[in-house]
C-alpha angles and dihedrals in degrees: 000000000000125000144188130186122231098210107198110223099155092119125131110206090237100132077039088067084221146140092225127061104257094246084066096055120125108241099191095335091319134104101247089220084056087055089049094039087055105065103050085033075065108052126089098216090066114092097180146346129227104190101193110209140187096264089220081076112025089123088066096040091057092042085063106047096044100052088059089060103239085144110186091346095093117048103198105209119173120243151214137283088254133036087247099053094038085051084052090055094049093045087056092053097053116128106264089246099053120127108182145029139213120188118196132174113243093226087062101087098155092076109135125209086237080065090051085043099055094033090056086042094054092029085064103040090034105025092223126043127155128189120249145162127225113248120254102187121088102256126211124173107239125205121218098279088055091253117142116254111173128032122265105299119240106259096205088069097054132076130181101225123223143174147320101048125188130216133168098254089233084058100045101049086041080059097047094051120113122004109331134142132178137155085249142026098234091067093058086052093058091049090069090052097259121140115233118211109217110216123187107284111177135258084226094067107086130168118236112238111124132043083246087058085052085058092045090046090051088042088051092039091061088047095058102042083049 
């Protein structure tokens, strides 16, 4: 069955406190969106990539890509003013035979193509499967006045979920349809009444967001060359 990923990169750098959107931010002399472009840009099981951009830089956003040589892999579309509204751009511009979807966040360059591997595996069998970590902090729900209302959560109950995330393309157009909005696709997805496998995502796998993550994501990219 044939698949594309729709890679977010709508992002604007404001919690970066920076002039470039985050997804053009150099990670050891290198666009973060190319690091995360390359991976899926890699594996075989990737027909096409639609990378989804704030419009306001989408020259520089073709400047990069295309000096790293990705060719007609990668189709650069502008978005919306939200992540909901710029995925449902780049679903509408998925080629008419594909099968399949993944969805990543550009500021997630430690992807690994294991991660691709096990999400297509799942998003077949389960027709929607997102990545995900289980949580290691001690976890209490707060009120308002940061007092404490429910016990510690188990934490063997509770993921971080993370990106890529897999859907069967029919469900996940039937969940973008009307006026919807959520921080992450598979949410719109429950809300249809489908079930979402959770697969093992990585605890490598950040997303980018704040100059200390930019420390974290050097630190990890040593580690990893290493």
């Amino acid at each position: 069955m044939k698949t594309q990923v729709i890679i977010a990169a709508g992002g604007t750098g404001e919690r970066m406190k920076c002039a470039v959107p985050k997804p053009l931010l150099l990670l050891a002399g290198v666009p973060i969106v190319v690091r995360t472009v390359t991976v899926f840009a890699a594996h075989p099981g990737i027909a096409g990539i639609i990378l989804v951009v704030n419009e306001a830089h989408i020259g520089a956003y073709k400047l990069a890509l295309g000096t790293a040589g990705f060719g007609q892999k990668v189709n650069i579309i502008p978005g919306g003013k939200t992540r909901t509204q710029s995925v449902r751009m780049g679903l509408r511009e998925l080629d008419a035979d594909t099968g399949m979807v993944l969805v990543h966040d550009a500021v997630r360059p430690f992807v690994t193509a294991r991660m691709i591997d096990e999400g297509l595996a799942w998003g077949c069998r389960e027709r929607a499967a997102v990545a995900a970590v289980p949580v290691k902090p001690t976890l209490k729900v707060v009120d308002p006045r940061t007092l404490v209302v429910k016990e510690t959560l188990d934490r063997s109950l509770i993921w971080e979920i993370q990106t890529p995330q897999v859907f069967e393309r029919a469900l996940l157009e039937q969940a973008y349809q009307g006026d919807v909005t959520a921080s992450d696709d598979a949410a719109l997805v429950e809300a249809i009444g489908c079930k979402v496998k959770v697969f093992l995502g990585d605890y490598k796998n950040i997303k980018i967001t704040t100059p200390e993550d930019m420390v974290i994501a050097e630190a990890l990219l040593k580690e990893v060359a290493s």
